[in-house]
DOPAFI-975994 format. One record per residue: residue number from 0; residue in one letter; z negated, y, x negated of N, C-alpha, C in turn. Coordinates in pm, whole numbers. Atoms other than C-alpha are relative to their C-alpha. Layout:
% DOPAFI-975994
(NUM, A, (Z, Y, X), (Z, Y, X), (Z, Y, X)),
...
% end
This chain:
% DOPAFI-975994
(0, X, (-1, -112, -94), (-24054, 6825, -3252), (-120, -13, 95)),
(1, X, (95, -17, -36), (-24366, 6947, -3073), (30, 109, 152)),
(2, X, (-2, -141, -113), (-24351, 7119, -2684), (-142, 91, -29)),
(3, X, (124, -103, -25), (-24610, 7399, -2651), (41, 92, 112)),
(4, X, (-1, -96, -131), (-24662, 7650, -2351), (-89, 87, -70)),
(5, X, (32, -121, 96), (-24769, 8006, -2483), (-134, 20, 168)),
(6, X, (92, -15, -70), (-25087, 8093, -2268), (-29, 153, 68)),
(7, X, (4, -126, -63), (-25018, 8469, -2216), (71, 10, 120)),
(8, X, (-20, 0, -117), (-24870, 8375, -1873), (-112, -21, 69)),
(9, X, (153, -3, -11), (-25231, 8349, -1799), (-127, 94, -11)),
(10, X, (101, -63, 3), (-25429, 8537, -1958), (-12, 92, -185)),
(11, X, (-10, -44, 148), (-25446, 8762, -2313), (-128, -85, -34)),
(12, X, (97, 37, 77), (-25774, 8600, -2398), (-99, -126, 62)),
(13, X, (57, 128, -87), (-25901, 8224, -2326), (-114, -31, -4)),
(14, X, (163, -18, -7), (-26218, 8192, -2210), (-13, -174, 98)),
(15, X, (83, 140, -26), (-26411, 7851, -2029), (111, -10, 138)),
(16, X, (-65, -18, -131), (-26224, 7979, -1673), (133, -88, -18)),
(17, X, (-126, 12, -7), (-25897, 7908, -1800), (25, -157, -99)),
(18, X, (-68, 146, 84), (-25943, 7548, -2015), (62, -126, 141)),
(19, X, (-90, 109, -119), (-25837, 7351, -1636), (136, -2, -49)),
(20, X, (-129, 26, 18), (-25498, 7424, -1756), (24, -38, -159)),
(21, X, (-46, 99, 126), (-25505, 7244, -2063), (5, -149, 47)),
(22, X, (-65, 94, -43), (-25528, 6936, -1866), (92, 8, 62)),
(23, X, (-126, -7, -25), (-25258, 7026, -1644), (136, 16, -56)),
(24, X, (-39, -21, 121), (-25079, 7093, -1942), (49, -145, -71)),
(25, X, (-45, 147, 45), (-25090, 6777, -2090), (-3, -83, 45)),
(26, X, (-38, 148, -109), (-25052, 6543, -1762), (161, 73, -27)),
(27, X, (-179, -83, 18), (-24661, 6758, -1772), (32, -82, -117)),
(28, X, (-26, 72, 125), (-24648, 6625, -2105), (-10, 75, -130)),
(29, X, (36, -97, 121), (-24697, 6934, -2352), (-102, -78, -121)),
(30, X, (86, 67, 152), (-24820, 6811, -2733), (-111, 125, -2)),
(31, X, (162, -72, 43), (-25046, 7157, -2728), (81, 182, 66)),
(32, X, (10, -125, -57), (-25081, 7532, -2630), (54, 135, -103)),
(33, X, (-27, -85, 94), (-24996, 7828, -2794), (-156, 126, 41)),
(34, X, (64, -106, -22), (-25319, 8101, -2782), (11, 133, -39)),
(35, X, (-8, -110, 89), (-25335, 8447, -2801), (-102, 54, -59)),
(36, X, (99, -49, 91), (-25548, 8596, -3068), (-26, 193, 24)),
(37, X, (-5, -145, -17), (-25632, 8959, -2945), (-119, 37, 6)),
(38, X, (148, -90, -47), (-25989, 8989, -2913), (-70, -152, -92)),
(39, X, (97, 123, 40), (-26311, 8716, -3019), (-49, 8, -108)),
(40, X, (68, 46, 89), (-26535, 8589, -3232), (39, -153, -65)),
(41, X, (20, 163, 50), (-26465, 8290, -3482), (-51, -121, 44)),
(42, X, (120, 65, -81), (-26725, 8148, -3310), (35, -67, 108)),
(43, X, (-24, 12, -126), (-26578, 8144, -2986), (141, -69, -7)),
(44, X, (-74, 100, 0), (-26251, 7958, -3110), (-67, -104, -58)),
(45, X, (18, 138, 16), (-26392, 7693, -3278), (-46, -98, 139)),
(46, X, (3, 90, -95), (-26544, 7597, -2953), (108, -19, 73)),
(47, X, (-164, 42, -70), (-26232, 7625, -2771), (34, -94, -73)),
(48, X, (-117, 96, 43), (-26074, 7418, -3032), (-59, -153, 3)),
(49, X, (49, 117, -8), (-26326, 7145, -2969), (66, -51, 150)),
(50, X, (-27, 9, -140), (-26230, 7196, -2569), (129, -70, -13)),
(51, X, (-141, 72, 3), (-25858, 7128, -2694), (9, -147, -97)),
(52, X, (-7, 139, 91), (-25916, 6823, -2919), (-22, -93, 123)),
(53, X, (68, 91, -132), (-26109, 6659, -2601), (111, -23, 116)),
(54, X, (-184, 26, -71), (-25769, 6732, -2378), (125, -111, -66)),
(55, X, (-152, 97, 87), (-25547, 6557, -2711), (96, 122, 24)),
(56, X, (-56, -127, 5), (-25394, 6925, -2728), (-6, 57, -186)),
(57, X, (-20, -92, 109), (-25262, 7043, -3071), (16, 193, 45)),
(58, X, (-16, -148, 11), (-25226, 7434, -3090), (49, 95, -125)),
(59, X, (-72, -89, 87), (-25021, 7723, -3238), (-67, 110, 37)),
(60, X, (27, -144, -43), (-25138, 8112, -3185), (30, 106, -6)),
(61, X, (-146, -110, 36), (-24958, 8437, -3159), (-169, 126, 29)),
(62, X, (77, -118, 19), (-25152, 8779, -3233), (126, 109, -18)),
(63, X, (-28, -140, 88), (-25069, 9146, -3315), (-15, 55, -43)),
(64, X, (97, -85, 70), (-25105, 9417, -3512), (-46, 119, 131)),
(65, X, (69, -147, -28), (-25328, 9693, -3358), (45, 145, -38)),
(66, X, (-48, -112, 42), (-25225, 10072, -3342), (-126, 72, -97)),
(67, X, (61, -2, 138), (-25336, 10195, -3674), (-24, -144, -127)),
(68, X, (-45, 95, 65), (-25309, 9863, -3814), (122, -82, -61)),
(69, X, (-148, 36, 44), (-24955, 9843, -3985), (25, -53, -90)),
(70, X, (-8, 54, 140), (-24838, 9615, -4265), (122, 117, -30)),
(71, X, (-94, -69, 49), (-24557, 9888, -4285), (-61, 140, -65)),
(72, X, (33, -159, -8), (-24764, 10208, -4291), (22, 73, -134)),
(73, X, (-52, -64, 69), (-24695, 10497, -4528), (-210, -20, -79)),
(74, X, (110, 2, 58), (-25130, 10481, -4583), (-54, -92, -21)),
(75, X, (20, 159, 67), (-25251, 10212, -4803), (-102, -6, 127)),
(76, X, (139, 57, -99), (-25604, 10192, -4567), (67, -59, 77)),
(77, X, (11, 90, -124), (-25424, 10090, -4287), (82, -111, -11)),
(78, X, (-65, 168, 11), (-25217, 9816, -4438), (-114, -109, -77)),
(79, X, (123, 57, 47), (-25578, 9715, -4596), (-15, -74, 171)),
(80, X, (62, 93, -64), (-25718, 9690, -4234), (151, -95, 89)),
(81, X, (-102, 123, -43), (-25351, 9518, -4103), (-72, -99, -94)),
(82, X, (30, 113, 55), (-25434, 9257, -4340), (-135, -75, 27)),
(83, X, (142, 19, -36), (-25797, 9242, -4243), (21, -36, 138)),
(84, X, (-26, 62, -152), (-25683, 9162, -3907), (67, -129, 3)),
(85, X, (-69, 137, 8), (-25417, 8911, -3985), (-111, -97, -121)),
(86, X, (138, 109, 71), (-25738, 8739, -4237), (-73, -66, 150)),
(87, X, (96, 40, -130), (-25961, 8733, -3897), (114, -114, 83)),
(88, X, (-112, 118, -78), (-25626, 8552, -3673), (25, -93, -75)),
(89, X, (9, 129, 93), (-25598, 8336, -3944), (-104, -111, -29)),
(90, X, (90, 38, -24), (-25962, 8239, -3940), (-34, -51, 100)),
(91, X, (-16, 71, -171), (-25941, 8194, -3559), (78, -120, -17)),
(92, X, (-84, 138, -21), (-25638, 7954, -3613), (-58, -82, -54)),
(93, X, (120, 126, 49), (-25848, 7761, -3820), (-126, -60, 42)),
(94, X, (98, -23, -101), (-26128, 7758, -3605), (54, -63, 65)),
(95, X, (-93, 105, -154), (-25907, 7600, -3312), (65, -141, -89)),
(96, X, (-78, 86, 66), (-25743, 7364, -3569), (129, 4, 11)),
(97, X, (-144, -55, -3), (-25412, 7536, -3508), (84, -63, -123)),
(98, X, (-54, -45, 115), (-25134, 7528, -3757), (115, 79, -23)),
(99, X, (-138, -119, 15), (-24916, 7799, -3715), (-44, 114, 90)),
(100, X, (3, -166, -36), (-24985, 8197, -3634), (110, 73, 15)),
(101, X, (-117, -43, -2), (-24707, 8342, -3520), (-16, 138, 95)),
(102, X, (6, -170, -89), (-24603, 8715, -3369), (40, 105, -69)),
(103, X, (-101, -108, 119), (-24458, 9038, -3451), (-134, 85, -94)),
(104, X, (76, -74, 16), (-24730, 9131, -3673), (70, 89, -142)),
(105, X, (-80, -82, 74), (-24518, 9362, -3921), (-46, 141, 53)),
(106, X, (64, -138, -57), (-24593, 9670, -3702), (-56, -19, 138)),
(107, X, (26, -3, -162), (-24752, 9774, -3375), (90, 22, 83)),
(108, X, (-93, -20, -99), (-24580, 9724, -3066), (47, 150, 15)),
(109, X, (-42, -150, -91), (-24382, 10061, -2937), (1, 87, -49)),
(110, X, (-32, -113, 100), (-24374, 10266, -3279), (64, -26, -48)),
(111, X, (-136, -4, 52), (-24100, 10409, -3379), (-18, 106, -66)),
(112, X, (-11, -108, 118), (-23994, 10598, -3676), (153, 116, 15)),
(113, X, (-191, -84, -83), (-23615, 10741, -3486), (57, -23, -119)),
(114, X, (-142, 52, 124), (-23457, 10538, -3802), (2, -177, -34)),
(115, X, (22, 193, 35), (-23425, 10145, -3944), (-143, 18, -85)),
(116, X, (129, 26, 160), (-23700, 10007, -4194), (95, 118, -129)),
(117, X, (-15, -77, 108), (-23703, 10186, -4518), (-10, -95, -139)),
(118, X, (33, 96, 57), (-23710, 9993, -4827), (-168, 26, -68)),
(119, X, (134, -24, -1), (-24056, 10126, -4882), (-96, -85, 82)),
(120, X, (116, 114, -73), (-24190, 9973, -4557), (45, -177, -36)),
(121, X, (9, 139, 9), (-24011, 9640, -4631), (-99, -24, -141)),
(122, X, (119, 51, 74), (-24199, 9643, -4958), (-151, 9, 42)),
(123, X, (137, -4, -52), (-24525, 9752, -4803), (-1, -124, 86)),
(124, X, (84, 102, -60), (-24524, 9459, -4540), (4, -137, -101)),
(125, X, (50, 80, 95), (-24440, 9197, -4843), (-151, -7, -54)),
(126, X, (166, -34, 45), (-24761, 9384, -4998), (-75, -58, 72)),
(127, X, (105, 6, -90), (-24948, 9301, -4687), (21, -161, 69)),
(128, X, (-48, 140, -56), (-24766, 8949, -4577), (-24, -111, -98)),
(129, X, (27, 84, 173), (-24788, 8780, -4966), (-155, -68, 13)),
(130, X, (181, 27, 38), (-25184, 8763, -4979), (-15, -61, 126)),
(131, X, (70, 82, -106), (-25229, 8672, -4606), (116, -157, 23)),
(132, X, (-108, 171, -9), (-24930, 8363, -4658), (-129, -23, -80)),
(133, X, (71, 76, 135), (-25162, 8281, -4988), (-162, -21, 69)),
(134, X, (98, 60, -59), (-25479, 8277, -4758), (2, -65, 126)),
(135, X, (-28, 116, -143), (-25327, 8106, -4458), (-1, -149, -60)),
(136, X, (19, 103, 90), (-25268, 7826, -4704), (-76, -51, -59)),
(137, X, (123, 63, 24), (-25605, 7739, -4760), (-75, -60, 88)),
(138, X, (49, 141, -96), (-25643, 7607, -4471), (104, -71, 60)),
(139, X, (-149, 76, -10), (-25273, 7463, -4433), (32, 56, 164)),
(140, X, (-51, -72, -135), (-25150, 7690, -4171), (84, 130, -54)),
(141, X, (-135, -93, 36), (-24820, 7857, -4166), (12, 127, 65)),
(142, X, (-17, -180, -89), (-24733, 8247, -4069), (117, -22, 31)),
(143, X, (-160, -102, -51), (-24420, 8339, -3847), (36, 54, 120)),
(144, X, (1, -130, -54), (-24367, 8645, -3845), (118, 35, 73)),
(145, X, (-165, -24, -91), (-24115, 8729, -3546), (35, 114, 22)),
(146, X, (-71, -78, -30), (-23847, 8973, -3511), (15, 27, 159)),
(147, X, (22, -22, -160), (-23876, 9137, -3151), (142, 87, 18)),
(148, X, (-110, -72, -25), (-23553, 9346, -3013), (-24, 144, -22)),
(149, X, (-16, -138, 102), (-23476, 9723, -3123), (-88, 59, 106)),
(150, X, (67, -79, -56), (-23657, 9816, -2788), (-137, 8, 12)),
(151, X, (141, 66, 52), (-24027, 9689, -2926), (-77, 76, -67)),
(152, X, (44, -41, 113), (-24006, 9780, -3228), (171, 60, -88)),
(153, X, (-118, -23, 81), (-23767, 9900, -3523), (-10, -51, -161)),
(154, X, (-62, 60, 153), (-23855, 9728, -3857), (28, -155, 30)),
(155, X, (-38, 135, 56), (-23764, 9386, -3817), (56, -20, 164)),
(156, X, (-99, 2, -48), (-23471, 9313, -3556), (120, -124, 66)),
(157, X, (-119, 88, 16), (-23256, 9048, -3626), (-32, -123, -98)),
(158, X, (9, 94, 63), (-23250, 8697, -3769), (28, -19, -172)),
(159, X, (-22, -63, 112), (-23073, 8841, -4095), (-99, 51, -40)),
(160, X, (120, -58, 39), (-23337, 9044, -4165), (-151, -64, 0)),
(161, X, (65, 67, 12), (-23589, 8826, -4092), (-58, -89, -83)),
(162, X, (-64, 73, 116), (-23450, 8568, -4341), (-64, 78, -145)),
(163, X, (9, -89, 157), (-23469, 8819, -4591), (-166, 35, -58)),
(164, X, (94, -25, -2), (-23820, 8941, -4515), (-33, -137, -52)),
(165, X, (4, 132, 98), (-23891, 8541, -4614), (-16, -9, -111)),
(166, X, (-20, -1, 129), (-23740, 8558, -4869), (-80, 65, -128)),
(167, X, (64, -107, 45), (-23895, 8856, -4999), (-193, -31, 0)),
(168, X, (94, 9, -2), (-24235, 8723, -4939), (-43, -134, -94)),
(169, X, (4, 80, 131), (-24150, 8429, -5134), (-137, -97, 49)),
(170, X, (132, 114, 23), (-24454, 8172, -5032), (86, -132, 125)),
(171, X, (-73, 96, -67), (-24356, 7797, -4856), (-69, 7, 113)),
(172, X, (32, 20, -115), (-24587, 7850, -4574), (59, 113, 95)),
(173, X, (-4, -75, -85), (-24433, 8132, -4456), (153, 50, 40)),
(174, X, (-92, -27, -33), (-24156, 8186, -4230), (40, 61, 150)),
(175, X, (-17, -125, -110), (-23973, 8370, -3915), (1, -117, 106)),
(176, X, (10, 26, -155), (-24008, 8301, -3508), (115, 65, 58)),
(177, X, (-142, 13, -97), (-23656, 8222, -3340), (-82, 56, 134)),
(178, X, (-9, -13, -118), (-23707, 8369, -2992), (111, 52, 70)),
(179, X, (-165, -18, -75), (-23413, 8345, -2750), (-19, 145, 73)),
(180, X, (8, -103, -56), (-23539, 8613, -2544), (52, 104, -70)),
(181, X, (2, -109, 65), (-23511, 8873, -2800), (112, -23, -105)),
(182, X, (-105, -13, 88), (-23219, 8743, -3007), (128, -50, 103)),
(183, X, (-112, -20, -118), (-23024, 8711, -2655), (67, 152, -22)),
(184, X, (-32, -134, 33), (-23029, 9071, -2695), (65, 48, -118)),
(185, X, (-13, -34, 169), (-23006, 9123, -3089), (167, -66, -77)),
(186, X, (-88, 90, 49), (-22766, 8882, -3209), (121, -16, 77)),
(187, X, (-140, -1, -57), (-22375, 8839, -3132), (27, -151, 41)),
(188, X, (11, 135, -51), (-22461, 8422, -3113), (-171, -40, -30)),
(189, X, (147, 128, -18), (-22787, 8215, -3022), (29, -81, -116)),
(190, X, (-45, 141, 74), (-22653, 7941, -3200), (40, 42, -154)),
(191, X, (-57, -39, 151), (-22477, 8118, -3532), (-139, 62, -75)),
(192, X, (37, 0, 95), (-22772, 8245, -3597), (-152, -54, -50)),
(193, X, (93, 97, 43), (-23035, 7976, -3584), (154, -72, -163)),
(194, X, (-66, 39, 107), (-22690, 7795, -3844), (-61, 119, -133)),
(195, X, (28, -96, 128), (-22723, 8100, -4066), (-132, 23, -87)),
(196, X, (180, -73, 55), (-23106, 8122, -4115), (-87, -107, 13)),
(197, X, (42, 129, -60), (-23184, 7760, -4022), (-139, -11, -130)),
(198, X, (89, -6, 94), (-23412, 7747, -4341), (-148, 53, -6)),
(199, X, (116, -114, -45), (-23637, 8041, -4270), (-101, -17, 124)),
(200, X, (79, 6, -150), (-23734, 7949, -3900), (-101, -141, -59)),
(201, X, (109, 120, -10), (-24087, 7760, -3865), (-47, 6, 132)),
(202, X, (38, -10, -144), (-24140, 7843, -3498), (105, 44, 84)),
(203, X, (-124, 0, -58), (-23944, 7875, -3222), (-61, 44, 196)),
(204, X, (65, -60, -124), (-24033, 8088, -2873), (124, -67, 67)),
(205, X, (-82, 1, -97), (-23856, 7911, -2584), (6, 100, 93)),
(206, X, (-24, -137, -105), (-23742, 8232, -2334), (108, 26, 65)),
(207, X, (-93, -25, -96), (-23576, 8321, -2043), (66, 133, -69)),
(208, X, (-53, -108, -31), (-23351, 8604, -2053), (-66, 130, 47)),
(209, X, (133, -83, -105), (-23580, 8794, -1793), (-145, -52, -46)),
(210, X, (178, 3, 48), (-23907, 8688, -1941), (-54, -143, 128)),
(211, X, (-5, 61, -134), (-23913, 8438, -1621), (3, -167, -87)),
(212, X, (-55, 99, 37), (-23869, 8069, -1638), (98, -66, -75)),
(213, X, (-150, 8, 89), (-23635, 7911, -1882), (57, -134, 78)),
(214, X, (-138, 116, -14), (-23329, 7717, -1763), (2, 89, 136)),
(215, X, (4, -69, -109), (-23354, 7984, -1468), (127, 91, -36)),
(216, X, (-71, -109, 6), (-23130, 8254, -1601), (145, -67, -123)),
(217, X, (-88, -23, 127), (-22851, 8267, -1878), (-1, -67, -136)),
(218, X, (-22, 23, 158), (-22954, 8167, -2215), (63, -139, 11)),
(219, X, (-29, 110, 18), (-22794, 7864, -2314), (-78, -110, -89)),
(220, X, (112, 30, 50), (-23073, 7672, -2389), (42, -177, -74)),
(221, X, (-100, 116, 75), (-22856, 7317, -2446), (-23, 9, -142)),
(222, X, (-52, -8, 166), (-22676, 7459, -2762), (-125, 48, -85)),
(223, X, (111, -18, 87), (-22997, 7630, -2866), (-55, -128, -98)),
(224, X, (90, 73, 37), (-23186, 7334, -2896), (79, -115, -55)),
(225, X, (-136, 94, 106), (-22850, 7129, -3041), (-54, 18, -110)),
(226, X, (-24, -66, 115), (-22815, 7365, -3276), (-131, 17, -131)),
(227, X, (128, 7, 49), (-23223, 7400, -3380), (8, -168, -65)),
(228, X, (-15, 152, 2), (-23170, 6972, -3380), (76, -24, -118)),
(229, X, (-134, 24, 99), (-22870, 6966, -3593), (-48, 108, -151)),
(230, X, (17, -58, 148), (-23027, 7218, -3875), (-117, -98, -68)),
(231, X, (93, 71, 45), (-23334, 6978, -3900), (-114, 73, 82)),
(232, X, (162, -27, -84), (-23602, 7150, -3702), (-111, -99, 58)),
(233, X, (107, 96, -64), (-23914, 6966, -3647), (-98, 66, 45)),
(234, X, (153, -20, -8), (-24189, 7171, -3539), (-34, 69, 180)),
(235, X, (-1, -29, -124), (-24310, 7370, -3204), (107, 49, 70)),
(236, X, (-77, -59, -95), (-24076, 7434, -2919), (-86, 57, 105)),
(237, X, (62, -21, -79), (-24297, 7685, -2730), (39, 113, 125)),
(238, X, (-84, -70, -117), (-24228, 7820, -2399), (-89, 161, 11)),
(239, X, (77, -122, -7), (-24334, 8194, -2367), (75, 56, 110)),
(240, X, (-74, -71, -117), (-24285, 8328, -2028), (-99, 92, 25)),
(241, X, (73, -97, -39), (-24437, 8649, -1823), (-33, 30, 115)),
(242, X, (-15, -59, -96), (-24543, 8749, -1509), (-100, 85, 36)),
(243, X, (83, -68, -61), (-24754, 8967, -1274), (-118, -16, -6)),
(244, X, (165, 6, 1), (-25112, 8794, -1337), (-68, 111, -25)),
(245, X, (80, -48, 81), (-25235, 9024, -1546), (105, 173, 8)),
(246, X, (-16, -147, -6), (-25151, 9427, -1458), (37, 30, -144)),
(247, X, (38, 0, 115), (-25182, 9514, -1817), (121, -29, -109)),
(248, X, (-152, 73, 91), (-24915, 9263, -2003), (92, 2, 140)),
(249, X, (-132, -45, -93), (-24721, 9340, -1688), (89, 100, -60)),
(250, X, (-53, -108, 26), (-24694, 9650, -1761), (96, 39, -179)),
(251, X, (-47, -33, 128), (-24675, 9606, -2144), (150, -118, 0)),
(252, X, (-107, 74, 30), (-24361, 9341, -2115), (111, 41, 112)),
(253, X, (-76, -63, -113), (-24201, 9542, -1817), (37, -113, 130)),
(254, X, (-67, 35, -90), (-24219, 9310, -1528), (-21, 58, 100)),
(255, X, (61, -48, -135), (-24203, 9474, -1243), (16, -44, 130)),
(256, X, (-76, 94, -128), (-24072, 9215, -986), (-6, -167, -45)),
(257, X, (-24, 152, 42), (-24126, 8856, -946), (98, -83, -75)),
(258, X, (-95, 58, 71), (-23948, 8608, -1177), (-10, -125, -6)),
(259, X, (-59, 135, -24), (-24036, 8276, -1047), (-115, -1, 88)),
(260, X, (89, 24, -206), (-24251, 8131, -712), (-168, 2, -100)),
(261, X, (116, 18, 56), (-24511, 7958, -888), (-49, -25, -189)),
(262, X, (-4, 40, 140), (-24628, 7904, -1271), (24, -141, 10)),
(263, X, (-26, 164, 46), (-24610, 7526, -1209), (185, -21, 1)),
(264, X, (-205, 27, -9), (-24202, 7575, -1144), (6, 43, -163)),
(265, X, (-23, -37, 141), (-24213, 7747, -1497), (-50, -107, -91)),
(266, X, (19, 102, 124), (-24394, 7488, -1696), (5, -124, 11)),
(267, X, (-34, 122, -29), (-24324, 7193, -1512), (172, -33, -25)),
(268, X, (-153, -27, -10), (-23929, 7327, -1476), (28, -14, -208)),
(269, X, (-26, 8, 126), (-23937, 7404, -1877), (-11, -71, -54)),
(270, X, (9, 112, 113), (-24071, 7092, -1977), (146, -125, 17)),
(271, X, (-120, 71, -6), (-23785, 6882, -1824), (114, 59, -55)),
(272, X, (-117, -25, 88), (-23527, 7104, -1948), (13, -47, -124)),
(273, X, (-24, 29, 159), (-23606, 7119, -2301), (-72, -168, -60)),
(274, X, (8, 132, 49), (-23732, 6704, -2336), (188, -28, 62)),
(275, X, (-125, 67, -12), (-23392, 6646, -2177), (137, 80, -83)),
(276, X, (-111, -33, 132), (-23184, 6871, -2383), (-51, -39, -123)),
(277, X, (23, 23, 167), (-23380, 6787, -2734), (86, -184, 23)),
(278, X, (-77, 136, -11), (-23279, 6422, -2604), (138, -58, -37)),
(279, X, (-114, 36, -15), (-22915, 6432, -2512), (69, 20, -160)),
(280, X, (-74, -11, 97), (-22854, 6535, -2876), (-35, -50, -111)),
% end
């Protein structure tokens, strides 16, 4: 098991300003970072990923798809350039020396079709998820692809479905992103349905309730991380929280009111929780 801290409490796009908090980062005790992939040049992660080797910082990275860029869409072009996008984030993660891309890249945030998936789009994002598992795997780096809550998005939902999408894509590097936040909402248990799907998960978003600090609100983050423990999970436990920095992902994750004092209570607070719950069990 690996901690990570997701970096979009910061900033969508990491630039020279923002590597101070990779040492602060790993004096806390974090194994590595999570980046987000939304903008750049190849170019411009590899040096980052030299910046994080020099810290002793592994790294994971979370992207999206772009509007007009759908692995679901009804027009082949734009599940061409989805895929052409998830090739480039894949190239970045390799570039940083990442090994795992993770995020809802299935569709763009905030479109909706006013129905579920279709079995059309689930075959279209196989179409579009198959080839970029089979070129993530050339440089030994895993995809997972996460299910966000019904108010996001509408093709992919739920841990069930998730599973399936897996399944359906059929390659060993590629699998789904547990996040509590969004299967607080979704799901009737935290816990039943990391048991049920324990197989499928290769990443794992630690999250408040409120998007805020975790061990602050509600989720039961204990049994989570029992329950993740007890199926065999070994890989990142990364904390993804949100706040006001940044106008922008304010607006796009709805905070509109503080949700903790300082960021050091959030990633100093999260790292003792979850080393002392992965512990006690």
């Amino acid at each position: 098991m690996k901690l990570g801290f997701n970096l979009l409490l910061w900033t969508t796009h990491v630039v020279d300003e923002h590597t101070p908090l990779f040492d602060r980062l790993k004096a806390t005790g974090y194994d590595g970072v999570e980046i987000p992939l939304f903008e750049g040049a190849v170019s411009h992660y590899q040096r980052l990923g030299r910046t994080l080797k020099d810290a002793g910082l592994g790294a994971s990275t979370v992207t999206v798809l772009p509007s007009g860029k759908s692995a679901i869409a009804a027009v082949a072009a734009e599940r061409a350039l989805a895929l052409d996008h998830l090739k480039w984030a894949i190239d970045c993660t390799a570039a940083l020396g990442a090994n795992v891309l993770c995020g809802p890249f299935h569709q763009p945030l905030g479109e909706f079709s006013g129905a579920g998936p279709t079995e059309v789009e689930k075959s279209h994002c196989v179409e579009v998820h198959k080839p970029a598992a089979q070129y993530a795997a050339r440089s030994g780096i895993a995809l997972s692809v996460e299910p966000l809550n019904r108010f996001e998005c509408y093709f992919l939902n739920t841990a069930r479905d998730a599973q399936a999408l897996v399944e359906r894509v059929d390659e060993a590097n590629y699998g789904y992103l547990y996040d509590t936040f969004h299967f607080n909402i979704e799901e009737k248990s935290l816990t039943d349905a990391i048991r049920a799907t324990a197989s499928a998960i290769n990443h794992v978003h630690v999250s408040e309730n409120d998007r805020g600090a975790p061990g602050s609100g509600h989720v039961d983050f204990a049994a989570v991380l029992a329950a993740l423990k007890q199926s065999g999970y070994d890989g990142w436990l990364t904390v993804e929280a949100f706040g006001q920095a940044l106008p922008d992902l304010a607006a796009a994750t709805k905070v509109w009111r503080p949700l903790f004092v300082t960021p050091e209570d959030v990633y100093q607070g999260a790292f003792r929780m979850m080393r002392e719950s992965w512990g006690r069990h």
